[in-house]
Backbone as ProteinMPNN parsed JSONL, in Angstrom:
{"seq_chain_A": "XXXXXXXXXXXXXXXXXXXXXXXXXXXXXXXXXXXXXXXXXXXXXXXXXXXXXXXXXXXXXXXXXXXXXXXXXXXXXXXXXXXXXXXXXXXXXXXXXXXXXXXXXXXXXXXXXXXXXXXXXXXXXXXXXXXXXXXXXXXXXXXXXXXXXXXXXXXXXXXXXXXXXXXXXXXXXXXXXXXXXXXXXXXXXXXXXXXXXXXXXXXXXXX", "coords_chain_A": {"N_chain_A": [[0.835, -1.198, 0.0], [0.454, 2.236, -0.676], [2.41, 5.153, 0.417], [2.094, 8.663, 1.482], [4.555, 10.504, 1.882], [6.827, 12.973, 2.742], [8.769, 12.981, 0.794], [7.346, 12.268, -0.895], [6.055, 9.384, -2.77], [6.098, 6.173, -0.653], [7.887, 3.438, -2.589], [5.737, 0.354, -3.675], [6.314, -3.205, -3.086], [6.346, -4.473, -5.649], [6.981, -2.448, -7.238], [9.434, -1.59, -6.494], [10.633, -4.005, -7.533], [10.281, -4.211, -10.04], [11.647, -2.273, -11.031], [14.537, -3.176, -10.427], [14.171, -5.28, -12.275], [14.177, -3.526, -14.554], [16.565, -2.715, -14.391], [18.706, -4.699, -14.373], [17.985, -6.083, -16.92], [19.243, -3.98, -18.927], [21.476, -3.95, -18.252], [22.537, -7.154, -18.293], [22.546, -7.43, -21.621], [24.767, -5.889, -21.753], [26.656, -6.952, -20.498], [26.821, -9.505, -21.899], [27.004, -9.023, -24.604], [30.268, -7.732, -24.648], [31.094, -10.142, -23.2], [31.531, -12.047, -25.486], [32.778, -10.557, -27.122], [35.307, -10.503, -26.004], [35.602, -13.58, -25.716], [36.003, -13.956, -28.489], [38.713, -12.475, -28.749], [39.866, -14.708, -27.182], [39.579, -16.547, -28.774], [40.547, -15.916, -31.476], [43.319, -16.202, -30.369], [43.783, -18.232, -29.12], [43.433, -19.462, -31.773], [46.008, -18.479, -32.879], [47.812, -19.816, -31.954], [47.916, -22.51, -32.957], [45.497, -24.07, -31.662], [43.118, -25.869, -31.873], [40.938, -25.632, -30.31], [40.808, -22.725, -30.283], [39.382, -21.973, -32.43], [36.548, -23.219, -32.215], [35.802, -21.376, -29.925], [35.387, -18.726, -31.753], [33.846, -19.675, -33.36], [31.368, -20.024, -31.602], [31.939, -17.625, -29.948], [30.722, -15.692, -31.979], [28.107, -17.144, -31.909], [27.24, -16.14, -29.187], [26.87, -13.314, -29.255], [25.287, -13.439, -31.232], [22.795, -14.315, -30.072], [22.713, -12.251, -27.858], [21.739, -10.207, -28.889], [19.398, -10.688, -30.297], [16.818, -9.331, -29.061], [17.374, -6.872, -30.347], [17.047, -6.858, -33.04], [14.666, -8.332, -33.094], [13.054, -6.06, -31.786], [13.43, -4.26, -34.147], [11.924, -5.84, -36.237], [9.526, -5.764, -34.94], [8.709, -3.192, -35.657], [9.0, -2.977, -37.891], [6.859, -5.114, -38.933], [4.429, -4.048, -38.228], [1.053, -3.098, -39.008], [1.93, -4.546, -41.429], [0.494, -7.31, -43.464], [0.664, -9.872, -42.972], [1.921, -13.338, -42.437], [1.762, -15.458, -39.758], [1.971, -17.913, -39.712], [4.347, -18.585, -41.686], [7.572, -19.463, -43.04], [9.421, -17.965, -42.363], [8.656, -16.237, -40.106], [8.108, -18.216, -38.207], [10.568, -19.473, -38.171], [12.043, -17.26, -37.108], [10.488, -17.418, -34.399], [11.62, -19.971, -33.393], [14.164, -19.482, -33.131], [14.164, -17.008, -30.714], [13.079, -19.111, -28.547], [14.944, -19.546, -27.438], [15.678, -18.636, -24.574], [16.109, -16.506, -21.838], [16.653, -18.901, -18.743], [17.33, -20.81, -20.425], [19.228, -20.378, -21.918], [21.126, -20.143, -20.229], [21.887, -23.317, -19.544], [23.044, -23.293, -22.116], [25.44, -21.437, -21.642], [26.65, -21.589, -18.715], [27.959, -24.541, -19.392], [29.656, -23.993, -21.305], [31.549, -22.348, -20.108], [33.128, -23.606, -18.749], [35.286, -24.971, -20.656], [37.203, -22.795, -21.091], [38.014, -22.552, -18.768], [38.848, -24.999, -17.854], [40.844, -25.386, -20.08], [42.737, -23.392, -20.569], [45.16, -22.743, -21.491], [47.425, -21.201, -20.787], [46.444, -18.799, -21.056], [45.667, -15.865, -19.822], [43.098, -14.394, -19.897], [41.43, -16.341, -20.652], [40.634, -17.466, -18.491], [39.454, -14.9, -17.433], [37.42, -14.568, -19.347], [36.11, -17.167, -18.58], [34.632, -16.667, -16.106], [33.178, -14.414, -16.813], [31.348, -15.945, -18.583], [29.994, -17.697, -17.024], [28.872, -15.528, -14.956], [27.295, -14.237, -16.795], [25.07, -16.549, -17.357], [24.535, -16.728, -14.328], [22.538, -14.482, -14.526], [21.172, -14.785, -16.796], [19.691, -16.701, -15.898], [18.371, -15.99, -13.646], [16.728, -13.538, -14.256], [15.331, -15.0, -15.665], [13.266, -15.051, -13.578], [11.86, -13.076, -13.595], [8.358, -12.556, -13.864], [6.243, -11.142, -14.524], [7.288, -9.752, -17.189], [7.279, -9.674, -20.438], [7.336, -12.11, -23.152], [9.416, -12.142, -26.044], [8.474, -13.977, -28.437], [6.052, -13.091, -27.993], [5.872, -10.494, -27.961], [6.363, -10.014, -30.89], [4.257, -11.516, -31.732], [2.571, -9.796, -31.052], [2.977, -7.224, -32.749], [2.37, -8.085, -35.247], [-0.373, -9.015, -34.91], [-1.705, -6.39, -33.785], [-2.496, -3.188, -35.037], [-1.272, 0.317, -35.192], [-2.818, 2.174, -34.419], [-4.194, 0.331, -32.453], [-2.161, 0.335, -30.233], [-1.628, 2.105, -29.421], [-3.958, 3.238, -28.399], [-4.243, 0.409, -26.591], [-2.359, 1.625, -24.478], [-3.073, 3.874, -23.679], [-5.27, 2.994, -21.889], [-4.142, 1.453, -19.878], [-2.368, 3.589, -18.744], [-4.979, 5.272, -18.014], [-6.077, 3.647, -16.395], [-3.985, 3.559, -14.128], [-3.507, 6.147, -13.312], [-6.385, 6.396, -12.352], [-5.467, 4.952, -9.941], [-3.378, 5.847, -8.174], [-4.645, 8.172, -7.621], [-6.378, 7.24, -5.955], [-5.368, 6.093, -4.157], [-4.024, 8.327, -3.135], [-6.4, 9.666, -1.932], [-7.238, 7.671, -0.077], [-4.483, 7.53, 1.659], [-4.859, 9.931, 2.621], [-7.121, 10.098, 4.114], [-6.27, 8.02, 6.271], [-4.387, 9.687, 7.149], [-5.706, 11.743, 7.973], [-7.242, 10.861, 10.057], [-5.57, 9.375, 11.859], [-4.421, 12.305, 12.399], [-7.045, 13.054, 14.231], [-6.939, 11.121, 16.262], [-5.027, 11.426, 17.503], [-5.602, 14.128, 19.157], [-7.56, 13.405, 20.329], [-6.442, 12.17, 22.248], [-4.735, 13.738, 23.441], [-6.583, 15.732, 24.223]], "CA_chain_A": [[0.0, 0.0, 0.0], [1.169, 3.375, -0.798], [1.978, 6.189, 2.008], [1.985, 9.679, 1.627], [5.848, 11.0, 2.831], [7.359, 14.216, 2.743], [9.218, 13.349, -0.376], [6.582, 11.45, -2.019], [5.235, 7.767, -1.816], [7.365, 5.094, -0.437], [7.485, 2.192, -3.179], [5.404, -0.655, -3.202], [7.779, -4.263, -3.594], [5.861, -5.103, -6.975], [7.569, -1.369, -8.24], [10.605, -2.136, -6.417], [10.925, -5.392, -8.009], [9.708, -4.262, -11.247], [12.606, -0.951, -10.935], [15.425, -4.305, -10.228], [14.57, -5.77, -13.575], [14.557, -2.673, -15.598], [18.273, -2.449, -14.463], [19.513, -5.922, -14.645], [17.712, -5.95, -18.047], [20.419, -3.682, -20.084], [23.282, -4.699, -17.871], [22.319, -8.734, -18.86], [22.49, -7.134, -22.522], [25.676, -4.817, -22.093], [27.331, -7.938, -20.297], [26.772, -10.634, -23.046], [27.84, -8.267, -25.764], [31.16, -7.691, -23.673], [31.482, -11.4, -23.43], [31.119, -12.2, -26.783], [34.165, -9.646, -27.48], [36.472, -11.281, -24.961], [35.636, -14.547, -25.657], [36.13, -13.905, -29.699], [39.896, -12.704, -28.656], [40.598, -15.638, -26.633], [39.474, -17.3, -29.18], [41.443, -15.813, -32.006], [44.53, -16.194, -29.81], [44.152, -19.706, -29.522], [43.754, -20.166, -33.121], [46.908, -18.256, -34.045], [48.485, -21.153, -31.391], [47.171, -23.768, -33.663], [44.921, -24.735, -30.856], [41.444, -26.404, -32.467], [39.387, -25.017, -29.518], [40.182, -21.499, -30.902], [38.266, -22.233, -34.047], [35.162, -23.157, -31.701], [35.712, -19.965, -29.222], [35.268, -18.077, -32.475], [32.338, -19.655, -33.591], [30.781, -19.586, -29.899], [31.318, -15.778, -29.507], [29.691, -15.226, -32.913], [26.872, -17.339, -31.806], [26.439, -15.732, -28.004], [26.598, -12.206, -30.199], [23.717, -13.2, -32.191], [21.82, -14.584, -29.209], [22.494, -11.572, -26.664], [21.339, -9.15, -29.987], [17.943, -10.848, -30.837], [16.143, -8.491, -28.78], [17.305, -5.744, -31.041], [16.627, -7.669, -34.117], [13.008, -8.337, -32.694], [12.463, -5.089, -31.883], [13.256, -3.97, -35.936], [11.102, -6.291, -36.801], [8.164, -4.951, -34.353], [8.586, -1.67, -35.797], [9.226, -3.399, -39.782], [5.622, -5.727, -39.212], [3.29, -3.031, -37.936], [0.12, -2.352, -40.296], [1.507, -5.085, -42.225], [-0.219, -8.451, -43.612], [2.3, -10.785, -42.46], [1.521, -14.528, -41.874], [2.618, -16.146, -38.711], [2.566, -19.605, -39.969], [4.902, -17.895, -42.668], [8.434, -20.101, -42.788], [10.436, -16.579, -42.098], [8.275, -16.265, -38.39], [8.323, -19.84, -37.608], [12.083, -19.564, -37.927], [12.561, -16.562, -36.017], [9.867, -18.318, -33.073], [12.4, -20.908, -32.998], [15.507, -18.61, -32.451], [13.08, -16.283, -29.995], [12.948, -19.601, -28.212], [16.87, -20.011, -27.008], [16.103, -17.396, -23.757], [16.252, -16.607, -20.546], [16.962, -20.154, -18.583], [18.311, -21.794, -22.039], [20.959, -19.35, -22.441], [22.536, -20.185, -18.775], [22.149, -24.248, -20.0], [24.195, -23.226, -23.321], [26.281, -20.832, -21.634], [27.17, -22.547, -18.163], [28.773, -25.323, -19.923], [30.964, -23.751, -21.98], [32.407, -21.399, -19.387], [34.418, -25.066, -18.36], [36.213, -24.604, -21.564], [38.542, -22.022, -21.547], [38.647, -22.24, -17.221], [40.067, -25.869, -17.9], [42.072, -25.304, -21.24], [43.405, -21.795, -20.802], [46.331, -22.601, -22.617], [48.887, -19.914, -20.441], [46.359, -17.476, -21.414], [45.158, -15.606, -18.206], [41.919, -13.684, -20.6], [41.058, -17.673, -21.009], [39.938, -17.228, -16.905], [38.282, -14.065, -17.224], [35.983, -15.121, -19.921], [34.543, -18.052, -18.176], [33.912, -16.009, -15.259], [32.302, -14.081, -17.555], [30.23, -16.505, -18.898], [29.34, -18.05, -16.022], [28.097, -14.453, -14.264], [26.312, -14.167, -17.722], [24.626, -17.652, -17.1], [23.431, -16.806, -13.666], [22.226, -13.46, -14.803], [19.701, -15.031, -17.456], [18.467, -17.324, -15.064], [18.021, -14.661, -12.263], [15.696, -12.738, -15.335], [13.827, -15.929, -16.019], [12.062, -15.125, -12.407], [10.013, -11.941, -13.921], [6.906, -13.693, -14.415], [5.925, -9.739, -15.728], [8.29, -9.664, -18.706], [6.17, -10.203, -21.987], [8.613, -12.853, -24.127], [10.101, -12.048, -27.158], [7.447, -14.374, -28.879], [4.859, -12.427, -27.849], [6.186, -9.129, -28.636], [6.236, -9.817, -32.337], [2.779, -11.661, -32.271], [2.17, -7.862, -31.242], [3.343, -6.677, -33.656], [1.695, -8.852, -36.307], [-2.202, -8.466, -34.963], [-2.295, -4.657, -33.529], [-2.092, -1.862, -35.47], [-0.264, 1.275, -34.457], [-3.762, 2.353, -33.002], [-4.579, -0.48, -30.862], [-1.245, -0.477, -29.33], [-1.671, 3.465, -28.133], [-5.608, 3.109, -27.564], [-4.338, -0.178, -25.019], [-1.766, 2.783, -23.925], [-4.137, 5.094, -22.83], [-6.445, 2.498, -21.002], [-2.982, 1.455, -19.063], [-2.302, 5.271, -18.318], [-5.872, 5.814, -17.384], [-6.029, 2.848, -14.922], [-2.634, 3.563, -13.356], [-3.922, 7.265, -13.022], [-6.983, 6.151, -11.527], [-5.369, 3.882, -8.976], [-2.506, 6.846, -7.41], [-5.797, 8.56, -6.925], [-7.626, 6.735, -4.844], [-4.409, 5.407, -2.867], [-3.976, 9.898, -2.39], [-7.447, 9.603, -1.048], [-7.003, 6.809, 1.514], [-3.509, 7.671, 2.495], [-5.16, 11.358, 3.269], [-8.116, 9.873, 4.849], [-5.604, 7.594, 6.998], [-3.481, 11.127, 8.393], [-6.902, 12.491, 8.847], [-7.987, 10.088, 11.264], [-4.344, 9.773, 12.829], [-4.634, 13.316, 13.622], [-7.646, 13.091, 15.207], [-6.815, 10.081, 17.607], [-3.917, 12.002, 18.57], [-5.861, 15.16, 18.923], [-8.595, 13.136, 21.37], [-5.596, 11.418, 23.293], [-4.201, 14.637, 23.817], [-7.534, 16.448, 25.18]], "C_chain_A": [[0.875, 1.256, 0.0], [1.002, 4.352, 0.677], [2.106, 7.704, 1.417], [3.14, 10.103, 2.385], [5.913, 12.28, 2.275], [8.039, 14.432, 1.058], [8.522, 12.397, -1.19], [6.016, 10.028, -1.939], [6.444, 6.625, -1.982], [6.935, 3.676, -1.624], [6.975, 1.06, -2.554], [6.524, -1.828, -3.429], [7.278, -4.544, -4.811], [6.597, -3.795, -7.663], [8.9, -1.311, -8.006], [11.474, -3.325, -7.248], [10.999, -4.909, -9.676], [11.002, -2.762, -11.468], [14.17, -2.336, -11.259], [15.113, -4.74, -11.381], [14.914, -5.088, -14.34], [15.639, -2.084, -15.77], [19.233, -3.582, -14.847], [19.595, -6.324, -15.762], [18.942, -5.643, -19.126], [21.712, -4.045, -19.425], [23.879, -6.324, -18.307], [23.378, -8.163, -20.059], [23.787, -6.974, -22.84], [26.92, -6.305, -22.041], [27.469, -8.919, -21.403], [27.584, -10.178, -24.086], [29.608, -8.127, -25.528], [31.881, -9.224, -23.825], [31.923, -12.042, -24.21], [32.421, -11.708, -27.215], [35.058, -10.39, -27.255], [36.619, -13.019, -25.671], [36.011, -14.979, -27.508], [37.583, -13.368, -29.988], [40.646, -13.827, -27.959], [40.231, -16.872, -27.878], [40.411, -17.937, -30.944], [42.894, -16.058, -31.763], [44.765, -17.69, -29.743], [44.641, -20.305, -30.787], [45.061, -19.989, -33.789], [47.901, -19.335, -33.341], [48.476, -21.96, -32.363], [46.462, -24.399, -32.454], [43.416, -25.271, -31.742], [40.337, -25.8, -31.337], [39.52, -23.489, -29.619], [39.485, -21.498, -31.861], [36.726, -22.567, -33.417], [35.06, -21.798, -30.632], [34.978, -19.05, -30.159], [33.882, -18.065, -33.261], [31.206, -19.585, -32.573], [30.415, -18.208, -29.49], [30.509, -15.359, -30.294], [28.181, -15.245, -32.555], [26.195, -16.537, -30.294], [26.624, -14.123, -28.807], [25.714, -12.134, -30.484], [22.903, -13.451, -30.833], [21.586, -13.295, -28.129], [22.303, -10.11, -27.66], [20.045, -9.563, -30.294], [17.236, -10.218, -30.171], [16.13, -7.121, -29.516], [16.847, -5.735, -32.496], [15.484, -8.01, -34.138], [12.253, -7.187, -32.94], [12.243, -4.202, -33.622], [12.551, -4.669, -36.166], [9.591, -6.193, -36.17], [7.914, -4.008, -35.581], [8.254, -2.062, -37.981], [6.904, -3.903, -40.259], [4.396, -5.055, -38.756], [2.523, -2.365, -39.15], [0.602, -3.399, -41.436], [0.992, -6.571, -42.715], [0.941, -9.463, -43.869], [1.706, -11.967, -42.348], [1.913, -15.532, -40.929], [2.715, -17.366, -39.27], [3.55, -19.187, -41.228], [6.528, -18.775, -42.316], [9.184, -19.405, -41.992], [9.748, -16.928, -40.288], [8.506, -17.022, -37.929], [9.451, -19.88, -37.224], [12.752, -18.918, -36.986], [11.802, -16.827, -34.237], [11.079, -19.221, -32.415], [13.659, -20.532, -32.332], [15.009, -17.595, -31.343], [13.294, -17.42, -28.574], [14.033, -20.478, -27.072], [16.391, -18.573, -25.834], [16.319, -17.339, -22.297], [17.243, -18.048, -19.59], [17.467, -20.776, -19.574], [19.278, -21.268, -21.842], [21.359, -20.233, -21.327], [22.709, -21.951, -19.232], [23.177, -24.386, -20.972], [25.776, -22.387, -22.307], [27.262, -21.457, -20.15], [28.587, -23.651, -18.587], [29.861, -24.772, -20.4], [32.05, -22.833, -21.302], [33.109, -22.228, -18.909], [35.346, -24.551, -19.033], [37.168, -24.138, -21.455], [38.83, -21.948, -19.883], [39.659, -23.802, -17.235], [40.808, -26.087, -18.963], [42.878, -23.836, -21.42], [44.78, -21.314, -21.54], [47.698, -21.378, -22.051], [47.881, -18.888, -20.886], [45.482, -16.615, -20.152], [43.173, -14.768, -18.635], [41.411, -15.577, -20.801], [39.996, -17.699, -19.192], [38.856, -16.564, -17.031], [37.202, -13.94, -17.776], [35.181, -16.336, -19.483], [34.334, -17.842, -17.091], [32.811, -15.198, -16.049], [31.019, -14.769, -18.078], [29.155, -17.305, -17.743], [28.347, -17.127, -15.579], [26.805, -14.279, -15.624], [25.4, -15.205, -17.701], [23.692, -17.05, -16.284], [22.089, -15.227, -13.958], [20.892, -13.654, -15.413], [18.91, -16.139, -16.635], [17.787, -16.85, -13.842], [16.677, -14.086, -13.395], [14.139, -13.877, -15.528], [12.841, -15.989, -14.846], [10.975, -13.809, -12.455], [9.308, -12.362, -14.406], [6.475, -11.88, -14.974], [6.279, -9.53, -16.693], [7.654, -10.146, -19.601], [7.766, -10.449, -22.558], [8.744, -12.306, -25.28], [8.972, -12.436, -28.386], [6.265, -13.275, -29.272], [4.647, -10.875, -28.301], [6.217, -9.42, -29.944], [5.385, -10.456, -32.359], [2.296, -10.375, -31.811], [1.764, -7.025, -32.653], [2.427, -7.149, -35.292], [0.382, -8.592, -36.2], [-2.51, -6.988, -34.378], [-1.324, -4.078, -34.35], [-1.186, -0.61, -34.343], [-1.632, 1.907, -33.737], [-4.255, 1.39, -32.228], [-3.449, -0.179, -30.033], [-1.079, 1.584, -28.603], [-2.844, 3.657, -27.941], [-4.906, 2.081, -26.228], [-3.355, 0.992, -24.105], [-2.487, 3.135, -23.142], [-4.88, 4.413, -21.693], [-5.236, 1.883, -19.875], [-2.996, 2.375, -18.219], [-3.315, 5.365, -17.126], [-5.941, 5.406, -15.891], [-4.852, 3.155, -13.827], [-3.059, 5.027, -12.546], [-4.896, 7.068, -11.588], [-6.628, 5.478, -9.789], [-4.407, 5.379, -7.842], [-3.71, 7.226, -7.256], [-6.567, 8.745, -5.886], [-6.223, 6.147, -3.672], [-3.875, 7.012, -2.187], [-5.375, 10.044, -1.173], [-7.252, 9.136, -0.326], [-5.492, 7.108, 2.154], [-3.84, 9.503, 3.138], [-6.058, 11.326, 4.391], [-7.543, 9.01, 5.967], [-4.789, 8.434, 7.86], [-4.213, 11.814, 8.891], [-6.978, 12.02, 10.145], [-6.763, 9.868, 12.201], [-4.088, 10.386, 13.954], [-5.97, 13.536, 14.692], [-7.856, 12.283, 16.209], [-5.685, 10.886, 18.512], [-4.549, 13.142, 19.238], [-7.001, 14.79, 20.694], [-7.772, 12.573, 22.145], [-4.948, 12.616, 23.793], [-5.338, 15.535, 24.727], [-7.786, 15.309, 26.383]], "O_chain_A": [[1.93, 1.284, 0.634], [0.14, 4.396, 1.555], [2.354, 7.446, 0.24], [2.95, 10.143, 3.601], [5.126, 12.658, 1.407], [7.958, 15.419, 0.327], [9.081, 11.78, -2.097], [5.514, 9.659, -0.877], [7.257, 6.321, -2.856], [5.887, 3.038, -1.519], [7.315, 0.637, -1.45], [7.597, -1.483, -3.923], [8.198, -5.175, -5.33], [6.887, -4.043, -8.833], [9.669, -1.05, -8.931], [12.683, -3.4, -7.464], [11.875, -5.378, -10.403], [10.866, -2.361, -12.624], [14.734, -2.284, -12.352], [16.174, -4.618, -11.993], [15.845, -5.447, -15.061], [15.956, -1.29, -16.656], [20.284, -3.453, -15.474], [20.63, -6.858, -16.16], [19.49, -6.446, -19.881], [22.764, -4.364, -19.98], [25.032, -6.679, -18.549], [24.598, -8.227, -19.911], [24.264, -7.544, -23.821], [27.698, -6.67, -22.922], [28.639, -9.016, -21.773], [28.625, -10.718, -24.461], [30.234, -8.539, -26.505], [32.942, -9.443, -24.41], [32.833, -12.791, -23.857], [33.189, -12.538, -27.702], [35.668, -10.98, -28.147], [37.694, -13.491, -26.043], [36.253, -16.148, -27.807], [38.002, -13.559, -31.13], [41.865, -13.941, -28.083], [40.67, -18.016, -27.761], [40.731, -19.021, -31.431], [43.68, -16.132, -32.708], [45.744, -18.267, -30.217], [45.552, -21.094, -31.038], [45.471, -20.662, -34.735], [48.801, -19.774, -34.057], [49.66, -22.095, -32.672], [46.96, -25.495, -32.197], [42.817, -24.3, -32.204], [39.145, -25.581, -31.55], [38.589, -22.822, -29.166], [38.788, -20.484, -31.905], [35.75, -22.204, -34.075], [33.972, -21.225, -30.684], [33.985, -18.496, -29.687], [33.139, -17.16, -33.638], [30.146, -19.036, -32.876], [29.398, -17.706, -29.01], [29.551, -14.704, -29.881], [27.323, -14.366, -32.647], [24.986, -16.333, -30.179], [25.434, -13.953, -28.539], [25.006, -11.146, -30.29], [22.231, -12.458, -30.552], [20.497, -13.204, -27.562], [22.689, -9.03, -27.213], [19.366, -8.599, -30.648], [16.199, -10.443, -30.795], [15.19, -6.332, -29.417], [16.351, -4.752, -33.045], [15.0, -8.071, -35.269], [11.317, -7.017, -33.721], [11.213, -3.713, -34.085], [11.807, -3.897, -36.771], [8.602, -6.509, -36.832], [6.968, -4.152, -36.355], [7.582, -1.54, -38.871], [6.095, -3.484, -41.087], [3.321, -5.617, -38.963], [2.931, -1.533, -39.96], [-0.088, -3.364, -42.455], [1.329, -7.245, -41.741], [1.783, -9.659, -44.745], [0.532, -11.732, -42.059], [2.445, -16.538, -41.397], [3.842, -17.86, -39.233], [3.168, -19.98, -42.088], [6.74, -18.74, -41.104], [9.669, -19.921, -40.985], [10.281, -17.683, -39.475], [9.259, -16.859, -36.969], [9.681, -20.249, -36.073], [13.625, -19.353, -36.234], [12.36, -16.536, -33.179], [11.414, -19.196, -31.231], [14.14, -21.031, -31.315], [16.092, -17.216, -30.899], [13.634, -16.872, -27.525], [13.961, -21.454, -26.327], [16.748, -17.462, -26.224], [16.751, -18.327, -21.702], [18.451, -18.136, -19.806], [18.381, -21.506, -19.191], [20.304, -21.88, -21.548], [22.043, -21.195, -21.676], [23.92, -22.151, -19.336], [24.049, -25.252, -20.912], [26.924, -22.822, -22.387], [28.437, -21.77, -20.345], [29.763, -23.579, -18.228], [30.977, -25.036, -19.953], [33.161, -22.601, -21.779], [34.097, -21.679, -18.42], [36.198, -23.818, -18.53], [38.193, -24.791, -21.651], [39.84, -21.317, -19.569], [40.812, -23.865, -16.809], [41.548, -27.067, -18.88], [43.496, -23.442, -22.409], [45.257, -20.252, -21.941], [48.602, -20.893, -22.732], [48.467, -17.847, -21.182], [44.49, -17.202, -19.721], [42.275, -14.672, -17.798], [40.569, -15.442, -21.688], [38.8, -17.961, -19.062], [37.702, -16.973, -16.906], [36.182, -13.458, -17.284], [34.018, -16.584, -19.801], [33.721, -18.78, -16.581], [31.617, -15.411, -15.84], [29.89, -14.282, -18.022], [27.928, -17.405, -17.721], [27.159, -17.445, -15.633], [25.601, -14.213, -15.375], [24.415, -14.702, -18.241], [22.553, -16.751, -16.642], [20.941, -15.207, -13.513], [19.834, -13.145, -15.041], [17.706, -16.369, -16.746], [16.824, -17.331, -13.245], [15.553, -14.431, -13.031], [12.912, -13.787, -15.54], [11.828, -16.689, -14.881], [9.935, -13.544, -11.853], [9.47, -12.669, -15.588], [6.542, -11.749, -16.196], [5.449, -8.946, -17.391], [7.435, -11.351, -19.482], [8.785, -9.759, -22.557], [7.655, -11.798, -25.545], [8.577, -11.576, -29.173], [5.802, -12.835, -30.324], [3.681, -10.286, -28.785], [5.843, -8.314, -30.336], [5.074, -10.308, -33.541], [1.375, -9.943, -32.505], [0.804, -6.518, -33.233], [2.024, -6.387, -36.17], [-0.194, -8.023, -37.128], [-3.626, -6.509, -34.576], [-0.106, -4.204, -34.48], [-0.706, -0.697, -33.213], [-1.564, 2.142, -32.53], [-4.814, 1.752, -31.193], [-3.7, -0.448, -28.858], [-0.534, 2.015, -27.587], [-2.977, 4.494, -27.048], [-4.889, 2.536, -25.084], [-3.739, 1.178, -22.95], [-2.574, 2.761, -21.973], [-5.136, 5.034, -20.661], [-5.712, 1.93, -18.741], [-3.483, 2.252, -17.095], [-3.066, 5.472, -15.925], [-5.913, 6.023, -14.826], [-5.055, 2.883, -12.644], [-2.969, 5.081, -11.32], [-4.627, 7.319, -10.414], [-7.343, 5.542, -8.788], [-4.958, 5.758, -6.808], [-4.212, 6.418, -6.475], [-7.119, 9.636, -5.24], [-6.393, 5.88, -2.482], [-3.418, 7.073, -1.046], [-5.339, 10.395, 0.006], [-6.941, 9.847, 0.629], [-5.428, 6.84, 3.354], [-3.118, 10.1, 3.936], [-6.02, 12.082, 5.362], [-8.293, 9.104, 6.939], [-4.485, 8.133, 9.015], [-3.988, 12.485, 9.898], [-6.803, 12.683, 11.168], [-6.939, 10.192, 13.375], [-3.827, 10.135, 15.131], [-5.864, 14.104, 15.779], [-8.749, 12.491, 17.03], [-5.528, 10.948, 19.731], [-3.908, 13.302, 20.277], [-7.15, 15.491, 21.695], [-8.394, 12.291, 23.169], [-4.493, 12.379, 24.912], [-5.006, 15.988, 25.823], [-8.523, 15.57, 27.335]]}, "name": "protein", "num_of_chains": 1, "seq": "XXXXXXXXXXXXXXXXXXXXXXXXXXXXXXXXXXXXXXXXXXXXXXXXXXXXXXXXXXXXXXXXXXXXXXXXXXXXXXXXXXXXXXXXXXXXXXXXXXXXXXXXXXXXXXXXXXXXXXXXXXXXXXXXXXXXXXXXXXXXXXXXXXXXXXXXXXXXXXXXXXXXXXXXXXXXXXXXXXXXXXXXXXXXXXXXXXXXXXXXXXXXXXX"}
């Protein structure tokens, strides 16, 4: 329940909580990308060894690249399939469902594992360490995310995109807005009508 303070209303834990993803969110993001880097020089470095597990590092970072980018690649394609007559059973969607489908909890299954790799083959190279710390922290990171049961999937955001127009999706806006409006409202009312009555217990304990 909301209160009424001096500098404004103390968060509830559902906005607290919901404040904690919308940070861990681009740091996940920033991290992976990051990873991906690192793990695409340790991987080149192997290869100019002649090691054979630089030649999979290399294809590994490519692939956690593409995977910790399909949210941006989604989102272009929100913005691409809006207003137009698209067909989800369409091979193209199906395909990208399927890659959509590698998230949260998956990733730390793919990524987990391979952070062994370069912690038990490091080859003398000390960046061979710090990337499967890396991957690891990137691991628990997407499985920490997979506990916002609020987070609309990836999926779902481009079946968005496919059945609302650009006015359904700021008409449901507004009716969001309105309700959210409505609700601070009425929680100003009862947290006013709660200091009312406050002061007047104190007011009759005092006479």
């Amino acid at each position: 329940m909301y209160r009424l303070t001096a500098f404004g209303y103390n968060q509830s834990p559902t906005i607290r909580y919901e404040r904690l993803w919308n940070i861990l969110i681009p740091i996940t993001r920033f991290w992976g990308v990051a990873t991906s880097v690192v793990l695409l020089g340790v991987g080149v470095e192997h290869a100019v060894h002649k090691h054979l597990l630089g030649i999979f590092f290399i294809f590994a970072a490519l692939g956690i690249f593409f995977l910790e980018i399909v949210w941006a690649i989604t989102l272009f394609l929100r913005l691409f399939l809006f207003n137009k007559d698209v067909d989800e059973n369409g091979l193209g969607i199906r395909c990208w469902y399927k890659v959509l489908w590698v998230s949260s909890w998956k990733k730390t299954i793919i990524y987990v594992p391979l952070a062994l790799l370069p912690l038990i083959y490091p080859y003398k190279l000390w960046l061979s360490y710090l990337v499967g710390i890396q991957l690891l922290i990137l691991g628990i990171l997407h499985f920490v995310l997979s506990g916002n049961k609020h987070r609309t999937t990836k999926p779902e955001l481009l079946r968005q995109a496919i059945y609302y127009s650009d006015f359904d999706i700021h008409e449901r806006f507004e009716e969001v807005f309105e309700n959210t409006l409505l609700e601070v409202i009425e929680h100003d009312r009862r947290s006013l009508s709660e200091g009312i009555r406050e002061d007047d217990a104190l007011i009759d304990i005092n006479l």
